[in-house]
C-alpha positions as CSV (number, residue, x, y, z in Angstrom):
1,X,-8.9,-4.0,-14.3
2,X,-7.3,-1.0,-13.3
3,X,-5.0,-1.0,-10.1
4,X,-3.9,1.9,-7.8
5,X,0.4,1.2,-7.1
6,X,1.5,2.2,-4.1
7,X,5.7,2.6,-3.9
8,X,7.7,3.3,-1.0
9,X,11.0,4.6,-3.1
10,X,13.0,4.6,0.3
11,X,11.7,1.1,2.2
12,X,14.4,-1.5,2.3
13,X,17.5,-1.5,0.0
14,X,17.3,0.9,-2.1
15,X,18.8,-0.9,-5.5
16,X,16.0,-3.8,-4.7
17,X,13.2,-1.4,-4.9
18,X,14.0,0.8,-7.7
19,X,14.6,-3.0,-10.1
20,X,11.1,-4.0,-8.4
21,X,9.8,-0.3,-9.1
22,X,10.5,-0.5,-12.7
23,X,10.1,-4.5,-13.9
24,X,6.7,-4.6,-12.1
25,X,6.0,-1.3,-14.5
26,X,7.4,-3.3,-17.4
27,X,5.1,-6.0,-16.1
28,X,2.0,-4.0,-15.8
29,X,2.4,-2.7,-19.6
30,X,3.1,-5.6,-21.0
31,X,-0.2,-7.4,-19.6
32,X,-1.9,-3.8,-20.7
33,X,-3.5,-3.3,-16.9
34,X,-4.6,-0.3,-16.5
35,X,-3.0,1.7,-13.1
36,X,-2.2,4.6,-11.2
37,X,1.0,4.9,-9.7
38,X,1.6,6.9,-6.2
39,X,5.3,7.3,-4.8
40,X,4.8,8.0,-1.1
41,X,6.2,11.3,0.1
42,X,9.1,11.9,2.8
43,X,6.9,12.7,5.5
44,X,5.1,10.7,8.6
45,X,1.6,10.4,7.2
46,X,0.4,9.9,3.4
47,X,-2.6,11.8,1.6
48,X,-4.1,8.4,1.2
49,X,-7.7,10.2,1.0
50,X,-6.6,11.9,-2.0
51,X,-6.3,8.9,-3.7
52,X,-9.7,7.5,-3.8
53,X,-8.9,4.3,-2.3
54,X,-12.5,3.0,-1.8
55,X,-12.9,2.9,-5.6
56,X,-10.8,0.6,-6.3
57,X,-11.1,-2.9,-6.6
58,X,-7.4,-3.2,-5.7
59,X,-4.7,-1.6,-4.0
60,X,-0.8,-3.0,-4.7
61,X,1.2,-2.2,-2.1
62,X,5.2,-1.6,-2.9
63,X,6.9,-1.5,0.3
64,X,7.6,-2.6,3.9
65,X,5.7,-3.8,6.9
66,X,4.9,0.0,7.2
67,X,3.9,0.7,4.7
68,X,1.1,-2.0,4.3
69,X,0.2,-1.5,7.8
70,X,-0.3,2.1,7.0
71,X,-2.7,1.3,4.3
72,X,-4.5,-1.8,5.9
73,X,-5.3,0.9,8.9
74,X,-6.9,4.0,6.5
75,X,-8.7,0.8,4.7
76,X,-10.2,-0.4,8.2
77,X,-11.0,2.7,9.8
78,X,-13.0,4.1,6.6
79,X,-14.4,0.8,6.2
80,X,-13.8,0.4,2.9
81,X,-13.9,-2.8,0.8
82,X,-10.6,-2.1,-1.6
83,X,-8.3,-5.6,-1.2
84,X,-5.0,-4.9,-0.9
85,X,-1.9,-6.8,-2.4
86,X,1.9,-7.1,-1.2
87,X,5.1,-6.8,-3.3
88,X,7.5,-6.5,0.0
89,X,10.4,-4.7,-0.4
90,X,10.9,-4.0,3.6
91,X,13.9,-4.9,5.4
92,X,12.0,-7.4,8.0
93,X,8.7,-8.2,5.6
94,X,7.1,-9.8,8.9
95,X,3.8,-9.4,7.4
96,X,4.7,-10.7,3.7
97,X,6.4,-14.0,5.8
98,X,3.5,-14.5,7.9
99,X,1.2,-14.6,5.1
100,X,3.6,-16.6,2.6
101,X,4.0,-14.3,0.3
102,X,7.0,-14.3,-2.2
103,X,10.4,-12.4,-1.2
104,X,12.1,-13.0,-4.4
105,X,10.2,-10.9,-7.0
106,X,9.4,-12.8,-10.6
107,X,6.4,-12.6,-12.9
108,X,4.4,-15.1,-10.8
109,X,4.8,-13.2,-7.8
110,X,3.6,-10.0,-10.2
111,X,0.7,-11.7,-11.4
112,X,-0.2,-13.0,-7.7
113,X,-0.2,-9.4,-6.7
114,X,-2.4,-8.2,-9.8
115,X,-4.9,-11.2,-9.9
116,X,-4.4,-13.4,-6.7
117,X,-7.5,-14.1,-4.7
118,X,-7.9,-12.4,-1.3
119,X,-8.9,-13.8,1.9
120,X,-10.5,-11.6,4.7
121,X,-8.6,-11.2,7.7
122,X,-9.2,-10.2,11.2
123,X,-6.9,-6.9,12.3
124,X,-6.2,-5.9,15.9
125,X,-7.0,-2.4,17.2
126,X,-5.0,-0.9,20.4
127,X,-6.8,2.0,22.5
128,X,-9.2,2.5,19.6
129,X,-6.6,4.4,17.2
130,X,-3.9,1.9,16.3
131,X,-4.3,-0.7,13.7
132,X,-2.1,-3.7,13.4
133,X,-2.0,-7.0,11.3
134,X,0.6,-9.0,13.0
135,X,0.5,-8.1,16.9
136,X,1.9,-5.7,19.9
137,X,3.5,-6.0,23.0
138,X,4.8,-4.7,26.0
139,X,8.0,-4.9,27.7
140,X,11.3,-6.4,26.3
141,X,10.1,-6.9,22.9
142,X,9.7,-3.1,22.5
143,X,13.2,-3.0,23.4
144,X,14.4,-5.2,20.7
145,X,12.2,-3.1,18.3
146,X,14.3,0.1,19.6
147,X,17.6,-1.9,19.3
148,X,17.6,-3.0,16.0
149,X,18.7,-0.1,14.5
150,X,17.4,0.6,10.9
151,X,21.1,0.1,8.8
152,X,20.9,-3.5,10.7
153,X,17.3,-4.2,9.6
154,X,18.5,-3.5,5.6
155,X,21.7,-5.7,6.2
156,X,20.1,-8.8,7.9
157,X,16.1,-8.3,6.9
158,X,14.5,-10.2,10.3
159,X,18.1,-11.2,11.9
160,X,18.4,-7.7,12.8
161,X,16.0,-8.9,16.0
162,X,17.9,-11.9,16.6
163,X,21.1,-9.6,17.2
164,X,19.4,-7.1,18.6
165,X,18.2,-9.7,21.4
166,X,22.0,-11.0,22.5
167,X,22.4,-7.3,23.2
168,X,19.3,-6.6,25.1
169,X,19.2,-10.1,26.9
170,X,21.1,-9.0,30.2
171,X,19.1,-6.3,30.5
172,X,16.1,-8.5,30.6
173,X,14.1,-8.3,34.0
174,X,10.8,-9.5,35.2
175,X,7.9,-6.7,35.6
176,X,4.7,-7.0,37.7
177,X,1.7,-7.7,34.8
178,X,-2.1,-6.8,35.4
179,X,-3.9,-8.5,32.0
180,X,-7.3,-8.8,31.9
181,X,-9.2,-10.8,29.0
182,X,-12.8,-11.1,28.3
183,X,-13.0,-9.4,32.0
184,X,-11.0,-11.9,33.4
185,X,-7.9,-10.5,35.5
186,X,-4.3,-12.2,35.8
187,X,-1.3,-11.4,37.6
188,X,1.7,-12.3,36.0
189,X,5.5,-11.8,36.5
190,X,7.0,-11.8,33.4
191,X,9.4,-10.4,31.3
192,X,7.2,-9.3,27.9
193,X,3.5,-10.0,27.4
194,X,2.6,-10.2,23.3
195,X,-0.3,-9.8,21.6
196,X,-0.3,-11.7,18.1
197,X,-3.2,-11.7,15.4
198,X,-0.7,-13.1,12.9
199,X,2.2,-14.2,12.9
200,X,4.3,-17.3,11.3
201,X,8.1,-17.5,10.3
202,X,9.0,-19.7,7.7
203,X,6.7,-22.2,9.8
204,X,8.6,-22.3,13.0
205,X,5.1,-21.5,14.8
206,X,2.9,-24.0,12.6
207,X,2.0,-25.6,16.2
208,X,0.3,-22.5,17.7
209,X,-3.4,-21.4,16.4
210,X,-1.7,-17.8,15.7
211,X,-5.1,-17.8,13.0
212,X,-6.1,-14.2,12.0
213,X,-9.5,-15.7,10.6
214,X,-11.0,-16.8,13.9
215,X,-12.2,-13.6,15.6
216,X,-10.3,-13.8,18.9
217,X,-6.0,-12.8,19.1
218,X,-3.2,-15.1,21.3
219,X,-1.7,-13.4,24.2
220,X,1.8,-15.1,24.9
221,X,3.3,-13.9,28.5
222,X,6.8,-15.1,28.6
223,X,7.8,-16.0,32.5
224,X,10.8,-17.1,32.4
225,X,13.6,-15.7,35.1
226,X,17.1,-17.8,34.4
227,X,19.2,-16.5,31.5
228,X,19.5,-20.3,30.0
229,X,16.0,-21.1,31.1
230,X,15.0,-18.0,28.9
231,X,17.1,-19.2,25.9
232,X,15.7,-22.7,26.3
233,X,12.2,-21.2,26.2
234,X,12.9,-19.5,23.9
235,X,13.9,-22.1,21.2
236,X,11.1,-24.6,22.4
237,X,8.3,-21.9,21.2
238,X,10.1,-21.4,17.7
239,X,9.8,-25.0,17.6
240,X,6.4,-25.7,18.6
241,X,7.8,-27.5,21.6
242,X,6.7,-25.0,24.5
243,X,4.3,-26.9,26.9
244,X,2.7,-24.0,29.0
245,X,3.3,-26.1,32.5
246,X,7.0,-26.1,32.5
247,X,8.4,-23.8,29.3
248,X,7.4,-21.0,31.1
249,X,5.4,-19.5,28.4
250,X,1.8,-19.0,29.0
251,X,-1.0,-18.7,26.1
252,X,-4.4,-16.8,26.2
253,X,-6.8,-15.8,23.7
254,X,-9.5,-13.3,24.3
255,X,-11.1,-10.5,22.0
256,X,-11.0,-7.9,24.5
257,X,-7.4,-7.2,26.0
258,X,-6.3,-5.0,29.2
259,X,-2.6,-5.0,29.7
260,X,-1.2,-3.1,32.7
261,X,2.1,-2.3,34.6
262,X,3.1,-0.3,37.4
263,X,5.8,1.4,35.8
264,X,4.9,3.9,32.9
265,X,8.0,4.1,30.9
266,X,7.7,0.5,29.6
267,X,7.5,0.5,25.6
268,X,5.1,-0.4,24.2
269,X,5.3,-1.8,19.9
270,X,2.2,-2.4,17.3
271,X,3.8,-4.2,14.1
272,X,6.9,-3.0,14.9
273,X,6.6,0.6,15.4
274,X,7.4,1.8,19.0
275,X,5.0,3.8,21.0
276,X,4.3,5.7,23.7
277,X,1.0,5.3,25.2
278,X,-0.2,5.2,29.2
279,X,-1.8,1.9,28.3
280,X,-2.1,-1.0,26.6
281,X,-6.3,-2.1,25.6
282,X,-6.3,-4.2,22.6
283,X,-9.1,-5.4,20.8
284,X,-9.9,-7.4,17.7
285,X,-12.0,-6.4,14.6
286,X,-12.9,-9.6,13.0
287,X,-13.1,-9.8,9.1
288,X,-12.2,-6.1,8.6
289,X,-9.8,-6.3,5.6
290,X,-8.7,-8.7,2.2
291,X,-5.5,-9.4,1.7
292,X,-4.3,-11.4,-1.7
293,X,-2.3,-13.9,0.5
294,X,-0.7,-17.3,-0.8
């Protein structure tokens, strides 16, 4: 087999990704596969059609949610049939969680990478440009996304959002929402509206069908007004314990999205990365990409 490596030399802390760099080199020799090694270059977008992605069997991903989600989307929109594998070296690694996938790097996690089986997942698409594996919102969460400021995010890995939240969380208000799904319209007050194809920490959402396999994406609207009522809502849907009635958290699922507010200068965020866009219309591309996952 011969494998194409993808490395992101400045993704995450940059002592853990030069040791990963080099023992998943040492790895690679030693097993006598074959590979091409690409270090991406300090600029916004990569040459990824120089690299003849599409014939490869395989590409190995070294790097953060970026990263992968930058690959994932050339991958999608060229239509190609090249699986791609995670060694995460991010500072948040939302992706490599939701999907199980090792943090601390050994051989097994190596050979995973090299000869793991793949599973075919559905990917999201906003406006008909923007690719994303996990999900996007609108409102506060793109806030948070802004707030947690990059040094943070390379300190405290997915914590970063947690602190980033207590600083946000007074500053949280309720915005007039237009959705419509599958054609259907809703009004909501609330104070973010999310989009999620995948997404699951550490198991915290194993009650929630958050399933990127099953052609349609979860739209969570979170209501809530009352500072504690927010914080109590809060910690019932990260424990599987938000009933839609009373939590104030309400769940949708649809394959064609419309989100919609009157003001314009609401973020917006797709995997993380913030945006500016004059809306929000999300749609979901069923079985578009492999991923070697657990």
């Amino acid at each position: 087999m011969s494998v194409l490596v993808i490395h992101n030399p400045v993704s995450g802390r940059k002592r853990l990704i030069n040791n990963v760099g080099y023992n998943f080199k040492k790895y690679l020799e030693k097993k006598n596969v074959k590979y091409e090694w690409f270090e991406t270059l300090p600029q916004e977008c990569q040459p990824l059609s120089e690299l003849n992605i599409g014939n490869r069997e395989r590409v190995i991903v070294i790097g953060g949610d970026g990263t992968v989600g930058e690959i994932v989307s050339f991958i999608v929109k060229n239509k190609l049939k090249t699986k791609v594998a995670i060694i995460p070296t991010g500072s948040a690694n939302l992706i490599a969680v939701s999907l199980k996938l090792p943090l601390v790097f050994t051989n097994s996690g190596f050979k995973n990478a090299v000869e793991g089986t793949s599973k075919t997942f559905d990917v999201g698409i906003v406006n008909n440009e923007h690719i994303f594996i996990i999900g996007c919102g609108k409102g506060h969460d793109a806030m948070l996304i802004k707030t947690a400021k990059r040094s943070l995010k390379r300190r405290f890995g997915l914590l970063a959002y947690f602190f980033a939240f207590l600083r946000q969380i007074f500053h949280f208000r309720r915005l007039k929402y237009k959705i419509i799904v599958d054609e259907k319209i809703y009004k909501f007050k609330a104070r973010t509206v999310l989009v999620f194809n995948l997404l699951d920490i550490f198991g915290l959402l194993k009650n929630y069908s958050f399933d990127a396999h099953d052609g349609v994406l979860n739209i969570v609207i979170l209501q809530t007004s009352a500072f504690w009522s927010l914080m109590r809502t809060i910690a019932k849907f990260f424990t599987g314990n938000a009933e839609e009635k009373r939590s104030g958290v309400r769940l949708l699922q649809g394959k064609k999205i419309e989100i919609h507010t009157k003001q314009r200068d609401i973020p917006i965020e797709i995997d993380g990365e913030l945006m500016r866009l004059e809306s929000l219309r999300v749609e979901v591309i069923p079985m578009a990409v492999g991923i070697v996952s657990e």
